[in-house]
MIKOL-484514 format. One record per residue: z, x, y of N, C-alpha, C, CB in turn. Coordinates in steps of 0.2 Angstrom, whole numbers. Glycine has a CB too. Layout:
N
[[Z; X; Y]; [Z; X; Y]; [Z; X; Y]; [Z; X; Y]] ...
***
This chain:
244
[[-577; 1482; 459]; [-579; 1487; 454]; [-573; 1491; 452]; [-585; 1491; 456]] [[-572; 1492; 445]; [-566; 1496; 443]; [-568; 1502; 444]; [-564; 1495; 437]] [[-563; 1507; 446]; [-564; 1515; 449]; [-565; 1517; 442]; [-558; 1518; 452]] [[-567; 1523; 443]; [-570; 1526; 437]; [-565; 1533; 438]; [-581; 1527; 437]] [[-561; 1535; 429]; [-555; 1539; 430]; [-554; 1546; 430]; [-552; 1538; 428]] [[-551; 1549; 436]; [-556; 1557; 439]; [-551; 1560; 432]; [-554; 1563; 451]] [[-556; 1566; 432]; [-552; 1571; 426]; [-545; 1574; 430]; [-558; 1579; 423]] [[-541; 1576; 425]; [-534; 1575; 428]; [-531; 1578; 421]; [-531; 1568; 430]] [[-530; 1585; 423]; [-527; 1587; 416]; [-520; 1590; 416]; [-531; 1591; 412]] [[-513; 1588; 422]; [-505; 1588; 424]; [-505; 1585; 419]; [-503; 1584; 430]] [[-500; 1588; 414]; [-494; 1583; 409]; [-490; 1581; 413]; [-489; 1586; 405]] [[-490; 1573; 411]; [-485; 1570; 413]; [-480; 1570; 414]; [-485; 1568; 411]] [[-475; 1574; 410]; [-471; 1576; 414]; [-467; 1578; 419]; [-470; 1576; 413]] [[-474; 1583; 422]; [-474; 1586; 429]; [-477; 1581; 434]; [-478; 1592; 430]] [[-478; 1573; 435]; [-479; 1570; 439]; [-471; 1569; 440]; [-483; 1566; 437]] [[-472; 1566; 448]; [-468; 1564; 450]; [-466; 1556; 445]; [-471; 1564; 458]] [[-460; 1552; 447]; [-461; 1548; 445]; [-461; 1543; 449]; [-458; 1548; 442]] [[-459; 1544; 456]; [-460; 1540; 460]; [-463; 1542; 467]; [-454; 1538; 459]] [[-470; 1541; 468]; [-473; 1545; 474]; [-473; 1541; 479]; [-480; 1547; 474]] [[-471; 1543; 484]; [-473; 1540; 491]; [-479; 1543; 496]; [-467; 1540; 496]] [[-482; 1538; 498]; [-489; 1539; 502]; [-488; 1537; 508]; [-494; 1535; 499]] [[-485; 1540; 514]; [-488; 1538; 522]; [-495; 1536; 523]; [-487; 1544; 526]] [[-499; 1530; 522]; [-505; 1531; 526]; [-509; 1532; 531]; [-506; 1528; 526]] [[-507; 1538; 535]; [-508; 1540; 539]; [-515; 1541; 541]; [-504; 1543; 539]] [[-518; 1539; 548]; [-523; 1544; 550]; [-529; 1537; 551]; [-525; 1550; 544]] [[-529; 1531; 551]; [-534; 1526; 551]; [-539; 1526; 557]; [-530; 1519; 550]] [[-533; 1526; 563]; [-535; 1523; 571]; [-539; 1531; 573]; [-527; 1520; 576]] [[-535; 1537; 571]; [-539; 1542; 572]; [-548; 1543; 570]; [-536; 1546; 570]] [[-547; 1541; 563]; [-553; 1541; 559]; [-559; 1537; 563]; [-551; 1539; 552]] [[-556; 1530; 565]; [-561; 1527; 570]; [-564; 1528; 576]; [-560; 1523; 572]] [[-557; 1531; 582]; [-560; 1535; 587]; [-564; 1542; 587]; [-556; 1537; 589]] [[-565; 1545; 581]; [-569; 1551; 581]; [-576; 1546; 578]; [-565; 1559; 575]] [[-576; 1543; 576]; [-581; 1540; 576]; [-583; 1533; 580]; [-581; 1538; 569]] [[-581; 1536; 586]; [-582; 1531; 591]; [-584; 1521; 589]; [-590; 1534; 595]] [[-578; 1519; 584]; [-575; 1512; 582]; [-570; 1511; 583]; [-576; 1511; 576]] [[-569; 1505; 583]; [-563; 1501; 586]; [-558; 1504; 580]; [-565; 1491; 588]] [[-552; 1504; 581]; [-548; 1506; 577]; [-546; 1503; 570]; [-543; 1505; 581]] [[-548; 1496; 571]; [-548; 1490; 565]; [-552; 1492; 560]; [-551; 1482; 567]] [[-558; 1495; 562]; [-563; 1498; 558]; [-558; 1503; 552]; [-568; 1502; 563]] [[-555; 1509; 556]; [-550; 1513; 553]; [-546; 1509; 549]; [-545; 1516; 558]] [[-543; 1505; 550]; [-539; 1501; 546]; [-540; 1499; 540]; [-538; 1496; 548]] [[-548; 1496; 541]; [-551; 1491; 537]; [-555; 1498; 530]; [-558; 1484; 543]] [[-557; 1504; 534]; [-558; 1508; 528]; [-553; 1512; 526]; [-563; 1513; 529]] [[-546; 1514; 528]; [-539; 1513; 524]; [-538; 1508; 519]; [-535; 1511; 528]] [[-539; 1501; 521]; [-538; 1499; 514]; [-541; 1501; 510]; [-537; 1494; 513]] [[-549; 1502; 509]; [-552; 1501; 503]; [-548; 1508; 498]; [-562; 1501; 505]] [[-546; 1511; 502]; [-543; 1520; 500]; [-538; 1519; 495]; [-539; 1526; 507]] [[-533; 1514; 500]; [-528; 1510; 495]; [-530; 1509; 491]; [-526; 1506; 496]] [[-532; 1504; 487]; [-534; 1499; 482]; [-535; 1507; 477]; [-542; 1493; 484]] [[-542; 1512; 479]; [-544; 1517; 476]; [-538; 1521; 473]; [-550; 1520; 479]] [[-533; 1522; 479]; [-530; 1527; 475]; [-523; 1523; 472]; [-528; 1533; 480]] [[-521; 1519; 471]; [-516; 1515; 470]; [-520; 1513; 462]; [-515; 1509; 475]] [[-525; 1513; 462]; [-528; 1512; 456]; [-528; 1518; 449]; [-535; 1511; 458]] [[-529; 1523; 455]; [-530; 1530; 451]; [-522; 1533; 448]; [-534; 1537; 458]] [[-519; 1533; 454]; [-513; 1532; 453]; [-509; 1532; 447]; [-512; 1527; 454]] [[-510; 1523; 446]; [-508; 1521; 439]; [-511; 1523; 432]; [-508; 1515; 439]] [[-517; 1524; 435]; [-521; 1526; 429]; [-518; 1535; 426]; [-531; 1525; 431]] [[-516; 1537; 430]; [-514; 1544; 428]; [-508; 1545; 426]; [-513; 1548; 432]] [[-505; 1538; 426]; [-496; 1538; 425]; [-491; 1537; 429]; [-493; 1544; 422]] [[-491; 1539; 436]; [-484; 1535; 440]; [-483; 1529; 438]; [-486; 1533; 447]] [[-477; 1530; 437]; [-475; 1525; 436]; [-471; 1521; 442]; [-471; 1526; 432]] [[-470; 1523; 449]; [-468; 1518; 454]; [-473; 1523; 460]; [-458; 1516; 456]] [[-475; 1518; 464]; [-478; 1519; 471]; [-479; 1516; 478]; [-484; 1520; 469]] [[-474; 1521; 481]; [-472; 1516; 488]; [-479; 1519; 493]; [-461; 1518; 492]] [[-481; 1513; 497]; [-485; 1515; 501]; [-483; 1513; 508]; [-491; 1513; 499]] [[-483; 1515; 513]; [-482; 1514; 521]; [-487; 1509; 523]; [-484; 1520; 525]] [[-488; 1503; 526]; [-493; 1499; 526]; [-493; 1498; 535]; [-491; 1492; 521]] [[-486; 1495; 536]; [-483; 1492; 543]; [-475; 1493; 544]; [-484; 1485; 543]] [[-475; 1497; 548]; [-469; 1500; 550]; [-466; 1494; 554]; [-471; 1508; 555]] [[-460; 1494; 558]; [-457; 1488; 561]; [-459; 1490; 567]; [-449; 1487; 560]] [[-462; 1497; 567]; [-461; 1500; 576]; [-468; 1500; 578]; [-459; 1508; 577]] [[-472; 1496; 571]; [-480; 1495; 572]; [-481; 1488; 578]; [-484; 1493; 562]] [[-476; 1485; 576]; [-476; 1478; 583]; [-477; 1480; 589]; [-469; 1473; 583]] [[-477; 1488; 592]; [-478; 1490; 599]; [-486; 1492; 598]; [-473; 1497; 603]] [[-488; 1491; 596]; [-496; 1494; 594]; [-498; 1488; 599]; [-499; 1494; 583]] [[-506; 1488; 601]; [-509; 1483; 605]; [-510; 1479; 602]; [-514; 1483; 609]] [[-509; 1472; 605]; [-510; 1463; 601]; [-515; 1465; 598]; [-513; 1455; 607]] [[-522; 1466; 602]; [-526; 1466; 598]; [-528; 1469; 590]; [-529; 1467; 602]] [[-525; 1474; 589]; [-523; 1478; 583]; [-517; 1476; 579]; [-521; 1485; 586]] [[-513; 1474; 579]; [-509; 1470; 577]; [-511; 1464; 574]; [-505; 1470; 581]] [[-516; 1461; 577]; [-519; 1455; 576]; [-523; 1456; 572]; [-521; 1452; 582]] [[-526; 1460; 571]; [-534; 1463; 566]; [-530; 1464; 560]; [-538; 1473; 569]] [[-525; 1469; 559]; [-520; 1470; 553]; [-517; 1462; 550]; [-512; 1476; 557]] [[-515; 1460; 554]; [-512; 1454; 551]; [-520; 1449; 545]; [-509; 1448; 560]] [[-525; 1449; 549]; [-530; 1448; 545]; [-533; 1451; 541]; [-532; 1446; 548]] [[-530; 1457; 541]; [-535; 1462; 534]; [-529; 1464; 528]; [-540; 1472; 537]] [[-522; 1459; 531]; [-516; 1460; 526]; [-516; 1454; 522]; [-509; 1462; 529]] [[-521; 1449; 525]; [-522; 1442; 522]; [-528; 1443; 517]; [-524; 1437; 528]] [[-533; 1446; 520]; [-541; 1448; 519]; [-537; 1452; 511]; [-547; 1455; 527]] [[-533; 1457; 511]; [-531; 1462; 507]; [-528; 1457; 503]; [-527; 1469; 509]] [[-524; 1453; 501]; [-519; 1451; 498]; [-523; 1445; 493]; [-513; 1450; 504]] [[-530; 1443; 497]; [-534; 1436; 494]; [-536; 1440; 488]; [-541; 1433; 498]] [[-540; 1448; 492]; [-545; 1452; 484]; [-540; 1455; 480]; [-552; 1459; 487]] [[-533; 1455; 482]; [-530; 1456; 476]; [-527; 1453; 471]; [-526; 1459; 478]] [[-527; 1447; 471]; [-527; 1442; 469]; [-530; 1441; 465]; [-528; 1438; 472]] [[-537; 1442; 465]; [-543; 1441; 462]; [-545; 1448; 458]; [-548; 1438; 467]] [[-547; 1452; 461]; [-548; 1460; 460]; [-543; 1463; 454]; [-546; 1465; 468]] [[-537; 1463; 455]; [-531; 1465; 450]; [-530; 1462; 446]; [-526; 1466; 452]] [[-532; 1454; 445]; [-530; 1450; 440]; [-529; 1456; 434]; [-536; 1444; 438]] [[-534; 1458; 431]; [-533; 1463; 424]; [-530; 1470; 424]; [-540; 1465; 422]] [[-527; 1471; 433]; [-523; 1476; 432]; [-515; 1476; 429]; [-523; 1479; 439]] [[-512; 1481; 424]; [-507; 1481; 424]; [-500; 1485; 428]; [-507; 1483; 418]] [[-501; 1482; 437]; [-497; 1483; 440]; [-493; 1479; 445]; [-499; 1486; 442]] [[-486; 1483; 444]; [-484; 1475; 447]; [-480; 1477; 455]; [-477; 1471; 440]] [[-484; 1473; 459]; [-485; 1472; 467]; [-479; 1469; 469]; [-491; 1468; 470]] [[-473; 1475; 472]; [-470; 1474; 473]; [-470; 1474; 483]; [-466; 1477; 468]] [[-467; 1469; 488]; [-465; 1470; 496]; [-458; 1470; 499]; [-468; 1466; 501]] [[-459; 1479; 502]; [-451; 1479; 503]; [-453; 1481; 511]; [-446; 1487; 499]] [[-446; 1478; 514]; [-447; 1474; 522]; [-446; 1468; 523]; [-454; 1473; 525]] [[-447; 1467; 529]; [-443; 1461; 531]; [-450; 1456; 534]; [-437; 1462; 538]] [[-451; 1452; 527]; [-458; 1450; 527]; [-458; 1444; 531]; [-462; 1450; 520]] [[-451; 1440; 532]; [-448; 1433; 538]; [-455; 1435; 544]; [-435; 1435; 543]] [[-455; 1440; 547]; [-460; 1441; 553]; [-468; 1438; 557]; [-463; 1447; 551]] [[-469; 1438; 548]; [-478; 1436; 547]; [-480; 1432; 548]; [-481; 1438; 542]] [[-484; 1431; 549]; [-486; 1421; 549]; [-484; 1417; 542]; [-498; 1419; 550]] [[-485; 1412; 544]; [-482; 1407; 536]; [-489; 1409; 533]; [-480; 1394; 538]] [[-494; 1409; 534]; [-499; 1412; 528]; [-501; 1416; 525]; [-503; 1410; 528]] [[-496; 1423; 528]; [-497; 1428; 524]; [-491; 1429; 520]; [-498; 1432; 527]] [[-485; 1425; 521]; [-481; 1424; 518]; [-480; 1421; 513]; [-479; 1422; 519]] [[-486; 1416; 512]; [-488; 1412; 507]; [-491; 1417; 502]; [-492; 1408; 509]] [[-495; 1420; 505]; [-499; 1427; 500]; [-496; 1431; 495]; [-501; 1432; 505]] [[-491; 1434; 502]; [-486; 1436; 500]; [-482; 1437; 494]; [-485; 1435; 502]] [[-479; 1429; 494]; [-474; 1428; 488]; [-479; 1426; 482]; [-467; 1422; 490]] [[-485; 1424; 483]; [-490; 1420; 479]; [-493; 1428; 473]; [-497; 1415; 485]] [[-493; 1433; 477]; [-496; 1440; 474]; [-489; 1443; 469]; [-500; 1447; 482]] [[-483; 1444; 471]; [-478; 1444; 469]; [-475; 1440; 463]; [-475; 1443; 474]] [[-477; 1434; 463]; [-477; 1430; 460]; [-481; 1431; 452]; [-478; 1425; 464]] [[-488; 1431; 452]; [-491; 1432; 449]; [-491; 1438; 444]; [-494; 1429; 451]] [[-489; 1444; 447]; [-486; 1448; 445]; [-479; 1452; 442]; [-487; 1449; 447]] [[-476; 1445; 444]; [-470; 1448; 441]; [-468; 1452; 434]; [-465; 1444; 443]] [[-471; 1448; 428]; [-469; 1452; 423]; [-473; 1456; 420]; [-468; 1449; 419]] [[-478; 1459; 424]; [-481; 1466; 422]; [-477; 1471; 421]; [-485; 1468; 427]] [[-479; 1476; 416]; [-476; 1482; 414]; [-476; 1490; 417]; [-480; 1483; 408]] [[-483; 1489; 418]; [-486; 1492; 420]; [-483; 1497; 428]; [-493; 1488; 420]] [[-486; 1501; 431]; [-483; 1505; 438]; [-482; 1499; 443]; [-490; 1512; 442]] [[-475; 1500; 445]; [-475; 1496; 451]; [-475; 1500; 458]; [-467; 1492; 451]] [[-479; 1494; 460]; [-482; 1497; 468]; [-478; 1495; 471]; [-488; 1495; 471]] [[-474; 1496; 474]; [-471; 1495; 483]; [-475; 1496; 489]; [-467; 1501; 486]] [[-476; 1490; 492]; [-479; 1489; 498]; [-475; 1488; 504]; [-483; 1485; 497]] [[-473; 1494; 509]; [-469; 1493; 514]; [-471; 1488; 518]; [-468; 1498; 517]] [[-471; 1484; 519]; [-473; 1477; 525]; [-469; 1477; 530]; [-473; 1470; 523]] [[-468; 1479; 539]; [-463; 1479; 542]; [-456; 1482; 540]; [-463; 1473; 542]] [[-458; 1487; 538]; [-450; 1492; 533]; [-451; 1498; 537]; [-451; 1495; 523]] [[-443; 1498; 539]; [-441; 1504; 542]; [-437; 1505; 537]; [-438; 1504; 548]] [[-434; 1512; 538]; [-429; 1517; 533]; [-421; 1513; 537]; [-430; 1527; 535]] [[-423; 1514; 544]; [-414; 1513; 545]; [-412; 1506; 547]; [-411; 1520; 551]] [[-419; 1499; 545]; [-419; 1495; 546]; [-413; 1491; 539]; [-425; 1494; 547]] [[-417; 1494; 533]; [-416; 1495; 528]; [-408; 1497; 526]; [-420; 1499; 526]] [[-407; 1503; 531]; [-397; 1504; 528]; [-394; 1499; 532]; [-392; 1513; 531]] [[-396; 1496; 535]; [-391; 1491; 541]; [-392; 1487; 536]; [-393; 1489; 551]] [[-398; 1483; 535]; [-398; 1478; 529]; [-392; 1479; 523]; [-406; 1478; 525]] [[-394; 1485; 519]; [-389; 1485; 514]; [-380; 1487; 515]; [-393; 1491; 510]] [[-379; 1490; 521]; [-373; 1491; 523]; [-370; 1483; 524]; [-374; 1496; 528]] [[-373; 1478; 527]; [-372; 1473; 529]; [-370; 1469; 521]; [-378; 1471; 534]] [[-376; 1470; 519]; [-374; 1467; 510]; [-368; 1468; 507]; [-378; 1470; 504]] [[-366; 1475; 508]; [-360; 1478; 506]; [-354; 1477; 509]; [-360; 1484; 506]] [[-355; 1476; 515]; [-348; 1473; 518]; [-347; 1465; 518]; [-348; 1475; 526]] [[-354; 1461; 516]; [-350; 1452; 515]; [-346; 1453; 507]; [-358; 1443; 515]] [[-348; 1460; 502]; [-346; 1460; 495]; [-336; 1459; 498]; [-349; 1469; 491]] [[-336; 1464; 503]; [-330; 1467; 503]; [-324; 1461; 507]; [-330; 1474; 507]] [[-329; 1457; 512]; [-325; 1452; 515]; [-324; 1448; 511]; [-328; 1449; 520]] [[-330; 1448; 505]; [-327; 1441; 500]; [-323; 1444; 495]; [-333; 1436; 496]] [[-319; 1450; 497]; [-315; 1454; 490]; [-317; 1454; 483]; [-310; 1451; 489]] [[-325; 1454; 484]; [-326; 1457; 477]; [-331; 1464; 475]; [-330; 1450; 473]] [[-328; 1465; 482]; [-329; 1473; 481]; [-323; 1479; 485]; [-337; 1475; 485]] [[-322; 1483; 482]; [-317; 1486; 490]; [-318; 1492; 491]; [-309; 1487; 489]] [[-317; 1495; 496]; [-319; 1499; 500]; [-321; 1507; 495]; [-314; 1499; 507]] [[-313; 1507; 492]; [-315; 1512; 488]; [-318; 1513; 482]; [-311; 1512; 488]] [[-321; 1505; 480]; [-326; 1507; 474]; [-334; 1510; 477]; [-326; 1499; 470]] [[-334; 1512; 483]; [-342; 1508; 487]; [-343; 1517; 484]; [-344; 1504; 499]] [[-349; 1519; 480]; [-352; 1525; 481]; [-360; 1524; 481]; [-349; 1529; 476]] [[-363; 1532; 481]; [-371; 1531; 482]; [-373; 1526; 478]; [-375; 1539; 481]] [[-372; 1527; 472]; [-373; 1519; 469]; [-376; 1512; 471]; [-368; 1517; 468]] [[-368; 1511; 474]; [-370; 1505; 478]; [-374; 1505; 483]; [-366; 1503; 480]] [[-374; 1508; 486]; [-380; 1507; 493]; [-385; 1508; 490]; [-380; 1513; 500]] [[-387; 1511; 484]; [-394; 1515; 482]; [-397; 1505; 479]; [-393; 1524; 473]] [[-390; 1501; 475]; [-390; 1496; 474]; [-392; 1489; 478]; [-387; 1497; 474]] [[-390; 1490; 484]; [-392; 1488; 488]; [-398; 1486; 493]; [-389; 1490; 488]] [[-402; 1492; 490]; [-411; 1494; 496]; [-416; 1490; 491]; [-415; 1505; 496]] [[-419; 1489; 495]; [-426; 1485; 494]; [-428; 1487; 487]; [-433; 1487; 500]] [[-427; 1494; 485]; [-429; 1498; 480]; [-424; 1499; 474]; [-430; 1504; 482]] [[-419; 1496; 474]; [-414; 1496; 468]; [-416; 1493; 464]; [-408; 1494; 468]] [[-417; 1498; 458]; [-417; 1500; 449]; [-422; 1503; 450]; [-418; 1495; 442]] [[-423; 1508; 454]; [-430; 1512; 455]; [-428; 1520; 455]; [-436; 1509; 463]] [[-429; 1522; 453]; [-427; 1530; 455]; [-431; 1532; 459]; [-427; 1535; 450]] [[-425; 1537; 466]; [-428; 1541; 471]; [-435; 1545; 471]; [-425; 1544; 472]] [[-437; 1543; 478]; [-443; 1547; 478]; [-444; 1553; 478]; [-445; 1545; 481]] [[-448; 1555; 473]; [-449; 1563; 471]; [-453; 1569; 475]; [-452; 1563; 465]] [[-459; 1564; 477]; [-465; 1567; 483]; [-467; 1560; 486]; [-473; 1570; 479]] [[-466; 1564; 493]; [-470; 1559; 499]; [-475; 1565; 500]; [-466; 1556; 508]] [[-481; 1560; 501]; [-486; 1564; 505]; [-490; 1562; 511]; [-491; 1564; 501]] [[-491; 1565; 515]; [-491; 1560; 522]; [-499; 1565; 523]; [-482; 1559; 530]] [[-504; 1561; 522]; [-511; 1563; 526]; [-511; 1566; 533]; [-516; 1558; 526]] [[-514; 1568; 537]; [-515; 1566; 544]; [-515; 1575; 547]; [-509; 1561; 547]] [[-512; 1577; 541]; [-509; 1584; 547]; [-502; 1582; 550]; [-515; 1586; 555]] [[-498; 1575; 550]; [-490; 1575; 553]; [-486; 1579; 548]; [-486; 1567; 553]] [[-481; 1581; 552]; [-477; 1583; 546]; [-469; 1580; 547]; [-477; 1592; 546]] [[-470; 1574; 547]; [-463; 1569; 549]; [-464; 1564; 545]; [-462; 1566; 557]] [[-455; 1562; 544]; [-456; 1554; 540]; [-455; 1547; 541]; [-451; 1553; 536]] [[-456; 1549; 549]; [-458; 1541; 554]; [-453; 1536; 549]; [-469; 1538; 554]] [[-446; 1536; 549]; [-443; 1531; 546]; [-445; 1529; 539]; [-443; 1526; 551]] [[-448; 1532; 537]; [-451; 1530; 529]; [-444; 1533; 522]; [-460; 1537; 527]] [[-443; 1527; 517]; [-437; 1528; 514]; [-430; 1536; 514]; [-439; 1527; 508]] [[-431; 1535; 518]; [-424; 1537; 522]; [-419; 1541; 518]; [-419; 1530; 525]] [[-415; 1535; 515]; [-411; 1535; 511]; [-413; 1539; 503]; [-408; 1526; 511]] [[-420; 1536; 501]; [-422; 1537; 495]; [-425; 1546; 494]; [-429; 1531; 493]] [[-428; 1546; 499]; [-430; 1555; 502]; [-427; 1559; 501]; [-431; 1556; 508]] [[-417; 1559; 501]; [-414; 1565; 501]; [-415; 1569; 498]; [-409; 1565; 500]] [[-419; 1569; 490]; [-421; 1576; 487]; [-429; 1576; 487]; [-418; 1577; 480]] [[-433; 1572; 492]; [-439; 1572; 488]; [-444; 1579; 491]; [-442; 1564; 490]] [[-448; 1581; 490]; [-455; 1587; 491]; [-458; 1583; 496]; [-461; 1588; 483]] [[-460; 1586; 500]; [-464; 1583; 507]; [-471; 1588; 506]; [-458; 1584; 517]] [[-477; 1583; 505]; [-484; 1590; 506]; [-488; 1584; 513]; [-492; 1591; 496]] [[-490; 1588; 518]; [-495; 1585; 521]; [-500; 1588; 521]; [-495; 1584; 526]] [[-506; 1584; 520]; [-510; 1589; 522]; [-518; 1585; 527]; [-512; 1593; 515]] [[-522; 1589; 529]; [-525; 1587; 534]; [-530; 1587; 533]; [-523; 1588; 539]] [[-530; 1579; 530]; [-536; 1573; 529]; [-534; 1570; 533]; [-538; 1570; 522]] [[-538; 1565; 536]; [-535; 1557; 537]; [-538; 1552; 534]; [-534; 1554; 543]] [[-533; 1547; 534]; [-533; 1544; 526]; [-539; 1539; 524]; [-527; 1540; 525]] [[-543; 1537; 528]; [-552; 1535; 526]; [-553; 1541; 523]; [-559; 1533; 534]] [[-552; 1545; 525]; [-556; 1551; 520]; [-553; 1556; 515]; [-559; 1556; 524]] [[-547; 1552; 513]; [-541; 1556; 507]; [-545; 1551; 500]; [-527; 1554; 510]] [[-544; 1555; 495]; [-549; 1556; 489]; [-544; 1558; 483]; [-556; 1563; 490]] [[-545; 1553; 478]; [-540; 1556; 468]; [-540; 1564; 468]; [-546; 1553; 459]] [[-546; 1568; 472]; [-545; 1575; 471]; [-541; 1576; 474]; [-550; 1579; 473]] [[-540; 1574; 483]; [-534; 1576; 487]; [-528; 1574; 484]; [-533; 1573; 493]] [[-526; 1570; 482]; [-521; 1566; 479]; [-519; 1575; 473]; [-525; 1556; 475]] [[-524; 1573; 467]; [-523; 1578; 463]; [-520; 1585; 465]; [-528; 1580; 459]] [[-522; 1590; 471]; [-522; 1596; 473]; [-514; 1592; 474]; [-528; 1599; 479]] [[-513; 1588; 477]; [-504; 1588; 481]; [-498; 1587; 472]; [-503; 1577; 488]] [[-502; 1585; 469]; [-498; 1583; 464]; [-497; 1592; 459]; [-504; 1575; 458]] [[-502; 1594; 459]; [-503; 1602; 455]; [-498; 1606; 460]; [-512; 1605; 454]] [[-497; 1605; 467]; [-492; 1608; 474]; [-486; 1608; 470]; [-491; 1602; 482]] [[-485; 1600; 470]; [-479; 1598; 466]; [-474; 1600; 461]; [-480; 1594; 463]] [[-479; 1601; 456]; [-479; 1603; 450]; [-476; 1610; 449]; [-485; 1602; 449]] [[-477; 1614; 454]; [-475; 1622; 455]; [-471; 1623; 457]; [-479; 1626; 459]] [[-468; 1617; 460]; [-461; 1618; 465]; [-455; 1617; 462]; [-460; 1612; 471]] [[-451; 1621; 463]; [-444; 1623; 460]; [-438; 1616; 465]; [-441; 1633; 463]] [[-438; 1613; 461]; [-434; 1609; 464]; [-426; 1611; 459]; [-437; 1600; 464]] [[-420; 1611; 465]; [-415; 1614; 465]; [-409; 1608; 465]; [-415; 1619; 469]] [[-412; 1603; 469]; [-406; 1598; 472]; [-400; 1601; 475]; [-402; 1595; 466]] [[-399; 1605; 478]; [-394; 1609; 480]; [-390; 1613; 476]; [-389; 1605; 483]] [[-393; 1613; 467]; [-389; 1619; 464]; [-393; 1627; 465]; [-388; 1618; 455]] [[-391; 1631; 462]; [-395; 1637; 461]; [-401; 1636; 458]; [-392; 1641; 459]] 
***
């Protein structure tokens, strides 16, 4: 069923343009509700879908979400194993569910990890989206921040071994070039539910000027109103970039 769209009355131009979301808070949400953690997971995504939806319908135009960290593989088999199946379970109803959305699903990470059939998924959801207009979604899959500068630094240096780059031409540019997220402009707001107030390795490189709000919901129970209150936060803030 398509979300129905909360009143929202931010000019657009006081949105961010590019929001990052930590999904934080799943496994907690289950344990206070005496359930296995998968449970947490499995009512995380549905939040996803809802606010990724709402999202776009307000105007973002890009939206990176935290899904699977690289440092999520120390989590227990069994949890790890649950996720792998509700990133399969998620990826089938998106398929089907978003057909009529105008958004285009983008995965940044090092998705080589995952079984061959969520890989298949994977490039198959990517695929059928690629020439949408509409807000592109970022979905971190197995993404770290400083997994990510070793990747792109590495890119930059076979440029230079094959002399069609030299050392002195390399500026922020290029590295910015280089990440999972190049032609995307930096991220403006992260928001990380939970009550954390850290960026657990989440775009690293893209963050240097961004607005950090946390606030403490966790994320089965973060709502287009939560979302709105952080965006109207936003909205008030004097961003300086290091001038006066």
């Amino acid at each position: 069923m398509r979300e129905t769209k909360q009143a929202f009355t931010l000019s657009p131009e006081l949105l961010p343009r590019h929001l990052g979301i930590i999904m934080d808070g799943n496994g907690r949400w289950a344990t206070k509700r005496g359930l296995p953690r998968s449970a947490g997971h499995t009512a995380g995504a549905a939040v996803f879908k809802k606010i990724a939806r709402y999202c776009s319908s307000i105007g973002i135009r890009y939206l990176t979400v935290y899904a699977f960290s690289t440092e999520n593989w120390s989590r227990p088999p069994e949890e790890v194993g649950a996720l792998m199946i509700l990133f399969k379970q998620y990826l089938q109803e998106s398929l089907r569910d978003f057909r009529d959305d105008d958004i285009k699903v983008n995965f940044i990470g090092d998705t080589s990890r995952f079984p061959a059939n969520l890989q298949k998924l994977i490039a198959e959801t990517a695929d059928v989206c690629r020439n949408r207009k509409g807000m592109v979604l970022n979905i971190a899959m197995n993404y770290g921040g400083r997994t990510e500068l070793i990747r792109a630094v590495k890119k930059i240096a076979e440029k230079v071994a094959a002399g069609v780059l030299r050392p002195e031409e390399i500026t922020e540019q290029t590295l910015s070039d280089s990440l999972y997220t190049a032609g995307q402009p930096d991220v403006d707001l992260i928001m990380r539910p939970s009550g954390e107030k850290r960026l657990s390795n989440f775009l690293l490189w893209q963050s240097a000027y961004a607005e950090f709000i946390s606030m403490d919901v966790l994320w089965p129970d973060f709502t287009p109103e939560n979302l709105n209150r952080a965006l109207t936060e936003f909205a008030h803030r004097s961003r300086r970039f290091g001038g006066v």
